[in-house]
N, C-alpha and C positions, 0 to 999 in steps of 0.2 A: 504494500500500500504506500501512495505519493502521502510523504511527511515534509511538508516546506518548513522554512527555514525559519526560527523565530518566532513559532506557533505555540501558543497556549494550546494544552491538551487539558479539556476537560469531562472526565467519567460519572455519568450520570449512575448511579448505581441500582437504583430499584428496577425490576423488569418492564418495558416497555414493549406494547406492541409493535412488532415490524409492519404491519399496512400503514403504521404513520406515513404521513409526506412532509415537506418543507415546511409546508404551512402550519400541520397540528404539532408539529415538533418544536417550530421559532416558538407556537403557545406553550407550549412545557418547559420550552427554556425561559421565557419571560417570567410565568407567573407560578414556578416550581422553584426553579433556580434562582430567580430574579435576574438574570442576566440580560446582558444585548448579544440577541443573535448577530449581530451586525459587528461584532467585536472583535475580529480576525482570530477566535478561536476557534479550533476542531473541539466539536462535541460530540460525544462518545457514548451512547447506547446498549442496551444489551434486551437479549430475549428471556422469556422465563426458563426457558430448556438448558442455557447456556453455551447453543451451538451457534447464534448467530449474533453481530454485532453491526452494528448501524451508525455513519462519522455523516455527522453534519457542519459544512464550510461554505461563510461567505468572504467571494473574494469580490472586491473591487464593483461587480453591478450583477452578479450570479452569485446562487447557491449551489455548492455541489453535494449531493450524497455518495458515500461508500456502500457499500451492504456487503459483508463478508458471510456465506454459511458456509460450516464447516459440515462434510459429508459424514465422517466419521469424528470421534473424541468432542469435546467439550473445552471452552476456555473456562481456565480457572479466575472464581471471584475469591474473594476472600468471602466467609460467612457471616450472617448478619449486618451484613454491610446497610447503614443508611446513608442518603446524602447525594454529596460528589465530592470527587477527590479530584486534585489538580496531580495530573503524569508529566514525569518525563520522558522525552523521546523514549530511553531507554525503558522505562515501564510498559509502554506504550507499544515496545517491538517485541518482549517480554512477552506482555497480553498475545499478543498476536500469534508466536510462537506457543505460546501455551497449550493447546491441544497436543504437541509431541511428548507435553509430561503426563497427560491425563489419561491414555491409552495405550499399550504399546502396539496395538494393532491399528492404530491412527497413523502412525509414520510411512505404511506401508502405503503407496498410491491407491488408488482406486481408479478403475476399469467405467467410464458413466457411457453408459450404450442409449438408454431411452429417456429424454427429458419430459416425457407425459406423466 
């Protein structure tokens, strides 16, 4: 995943639905967070299952989203977690990486034949 340069990371920690869009997400970041979407940070998502995660970025006159699922393994949260935590890069790549600790049959590729 593109990680720019000089970027606030911030992890929203309670589960969020993934059919969010830009729009019902800038509301969770304003009046959850209290933040400005508009604040050149990467906001950082997660599902209940803990296989998928969701980075939302505005740059310059656009929003971009990421949406990462993982086919196999699970990224690891810490438990009980409430809030958001501000990451760095290094947390952040960490995260990412984290299904290769949670599974050892997750490291193994996967074979994806039919997307239906």
């Amino acid at each position: 995943m593109l990680v720019l340069d000089n970027v606030n990371i911030l992890f929203y920690s309670q589960p969020v639905d993934m059919r969010k869009s830009v729009d019902t997400l800038c509301v969770l970041i304003t009046e959850t967070l209290k933040k400005d979407p508009l604040d050149k940070t990467l906001y950082l998502f997660r599902n209940r299952d803990g296989n998928k995660i969701k980075a939302l970025y505005h740059d310059t006159n656009c929003f971009t989203i990421w949406y990462r699922r993982l086919e196999k393994g699970r990224y690891i949260f810490q438990r009980n977690l409430e809030g958001q935590i501000e990451m760095t890069k290094e947390h952040f790549h960490w995260l990412l990486a984290s299904d290769k600790y949670s599974r050892s049959d997750a490291m193994k590729p996967c074979e994806i034949s039919n997307f239906y």
